[in-house]
N, C-alpha and C positions, 0 to 999 in steps of 0.2 A: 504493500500500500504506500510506505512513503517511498520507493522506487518511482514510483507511478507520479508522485507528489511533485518531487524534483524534478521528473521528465516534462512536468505539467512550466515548472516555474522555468525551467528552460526555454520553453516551446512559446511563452511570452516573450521572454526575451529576444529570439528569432522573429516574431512577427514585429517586436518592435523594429527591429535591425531589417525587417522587407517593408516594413511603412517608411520609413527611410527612403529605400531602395526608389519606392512609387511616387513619394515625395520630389527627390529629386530628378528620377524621369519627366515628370510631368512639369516642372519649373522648366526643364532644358528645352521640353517640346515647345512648351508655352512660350518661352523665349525666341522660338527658332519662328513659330509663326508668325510673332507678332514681328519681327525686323524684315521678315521673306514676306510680309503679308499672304500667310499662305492658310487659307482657310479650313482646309482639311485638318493639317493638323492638330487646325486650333479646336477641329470639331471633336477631333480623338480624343483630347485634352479633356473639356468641357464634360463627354461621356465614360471617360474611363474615370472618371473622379469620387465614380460609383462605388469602383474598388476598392479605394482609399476610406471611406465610407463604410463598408461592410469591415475592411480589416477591423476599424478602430470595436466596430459592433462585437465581433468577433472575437477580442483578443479583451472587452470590457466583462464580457459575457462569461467567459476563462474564468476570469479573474475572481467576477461575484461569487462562480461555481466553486473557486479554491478555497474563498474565505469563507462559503457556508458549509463546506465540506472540511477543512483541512483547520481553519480558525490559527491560523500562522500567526505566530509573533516575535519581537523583535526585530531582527533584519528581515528575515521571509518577510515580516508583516509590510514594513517598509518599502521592500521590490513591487508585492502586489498594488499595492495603493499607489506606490509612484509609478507603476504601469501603468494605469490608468490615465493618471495624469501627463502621463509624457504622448499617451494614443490621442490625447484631446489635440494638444499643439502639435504632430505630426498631420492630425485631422486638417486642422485648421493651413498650415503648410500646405497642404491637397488643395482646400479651398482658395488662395490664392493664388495658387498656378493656372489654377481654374480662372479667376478674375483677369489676369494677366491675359488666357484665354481671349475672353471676350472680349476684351479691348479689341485685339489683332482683328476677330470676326464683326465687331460692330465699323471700324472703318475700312472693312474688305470693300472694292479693290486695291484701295490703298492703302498704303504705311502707317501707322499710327504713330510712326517713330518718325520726325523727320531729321535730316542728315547732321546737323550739327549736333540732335542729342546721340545718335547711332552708338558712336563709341563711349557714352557712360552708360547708357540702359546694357550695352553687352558686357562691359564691366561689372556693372550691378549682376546681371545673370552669371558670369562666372566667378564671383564672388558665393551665389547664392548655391552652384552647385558646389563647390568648394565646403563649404559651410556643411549643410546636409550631409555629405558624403563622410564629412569628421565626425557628426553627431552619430551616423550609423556605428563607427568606428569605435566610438568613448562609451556605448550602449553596450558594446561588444565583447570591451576589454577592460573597462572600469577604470580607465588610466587616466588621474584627474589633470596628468601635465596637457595632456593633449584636449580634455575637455577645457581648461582654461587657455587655450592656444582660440578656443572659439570668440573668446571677446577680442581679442586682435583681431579677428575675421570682421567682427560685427563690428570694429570702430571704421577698420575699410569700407563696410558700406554703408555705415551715417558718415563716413566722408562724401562717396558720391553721391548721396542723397544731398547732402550742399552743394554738390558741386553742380548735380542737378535743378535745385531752386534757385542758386546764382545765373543760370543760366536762363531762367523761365524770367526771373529780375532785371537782365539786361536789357537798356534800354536801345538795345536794336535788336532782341526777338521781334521777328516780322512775322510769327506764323499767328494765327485765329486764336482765338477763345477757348474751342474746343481741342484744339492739340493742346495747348497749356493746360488745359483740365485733365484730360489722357495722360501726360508727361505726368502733372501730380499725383494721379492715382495711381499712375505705374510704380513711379519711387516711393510710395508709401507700401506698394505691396511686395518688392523687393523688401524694403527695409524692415517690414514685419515677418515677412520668412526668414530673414536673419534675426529675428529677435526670439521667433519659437525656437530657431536649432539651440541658441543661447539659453534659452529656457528648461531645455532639454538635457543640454551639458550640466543644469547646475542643478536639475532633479538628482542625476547622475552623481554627484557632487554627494548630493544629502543622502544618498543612499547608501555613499560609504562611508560617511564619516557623520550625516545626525545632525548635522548642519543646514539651517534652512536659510533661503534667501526669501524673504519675502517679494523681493523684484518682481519675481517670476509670476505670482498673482494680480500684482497691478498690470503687467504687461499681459492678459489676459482679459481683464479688465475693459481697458483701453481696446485692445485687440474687437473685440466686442463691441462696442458703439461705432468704432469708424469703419471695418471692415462693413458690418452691415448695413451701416448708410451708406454705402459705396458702391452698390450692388450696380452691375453692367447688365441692360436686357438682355 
């Protein structure tokens, strides 16, 4: 029985480490569409988001199942309840790449990016798959030098998130209203998939050493009022 336990508190951890995985698939496609304006993919994006979706369902589901069966405490207690909370902001991850999405498909056939922002919003994107791809990593391996390696990641991209609004501030942007509004809600939804990897690494954090940050629920918070006033038809 507790063979089956630990096989169980494993097998969370793995779906955390493939929500990851979808997370940052879906950021890179969403990215790719939105510069290529290429609606297909952004439509894959949009629909597969489904999966990211059912993981978080699936692996909360686990979890109930462990603690009304298994009643783990201590650290076990710790892993399950911060799996939960680590599937919410991977979720949420999902949901922005998804956002990012829409954009590309709401100014299909054209760019939603135009040329002078090109090379920060790609910066930003590989900045964001960078990010994800560590958080999988620190979920993986428990290794808090690498999980604290994630706020360096995440100062790089509230840098280009400035360097983004400086740019939307100049007074010789010549593009419309509506690209300016696209621009900011693109850097804002980069800059919050870098704030849940970072949220992630620091659950990661308190689950080996007991230590909590409470950052991590105000940026949930927040996460919550602006994402979903932001919503793209």
């Amino acid at each position: 029985m507790r063979t089956a336990y630990h096989e169980d508190l494993d097998r969370i951890s793995e779906q955390l480490v493939e929500m990851t995985r979808l997370a940052g698939s879906a950021m890179s496609r969403a990215s790719t569409a939105l510069l290529d304006a290429d609606v297909q993919i952004a439509e894959t994006v949009i629909s597969a988001d489904q999966e990211i979706d059912q993981a978080r369902e699936d692996l909360d589901t686990l979890a109930i199942d462990l603690l009304a069966r298994q009643a783990p405490v201590a650290t076990e207690l710790r892993q399950v309840v911060t799996a939960m909370r680590m599937s919410s902001d991977l979720e949420r991850m999902g949901d922005l790449a998804r956002h990012v999405a829409k954009v590309a498909r709401l100014r299909y056939p054209e760019s939603a990016v135009p040329a002078q922002a090109r090379a920060i919003i790609m910066q930003m994107s590989q900045v964001a798959e960078r990010i994800v791809a560590k958080a999988g990593s620190v979920i993986a391996s428990h290794d808090l030098k690498e999980a604290a390696s994630l706020e360096r990641d995440d100062d790089a991209m509230d840098e280009l998130h400035r360097q983004l609004f400086s740019l939307l501030a100049d007074p010789a942007w010549e593009h419309s209203t509506p690209v300016a509004v696209d621009l900011t809600l693109l850097g804002r939804y980069y800059e919050r998939f870098a704030d849940h990897a970072v949220s992630v690494a620091r659950r990661v954090t308190f689950l080996v050493t007991g230590e909590y940050d409470t950052a991590t629920d105000r940026q949930e918070d927040e996460d919550a009022a602006i994402v979903g006033a932001a919503q793209q038809p």
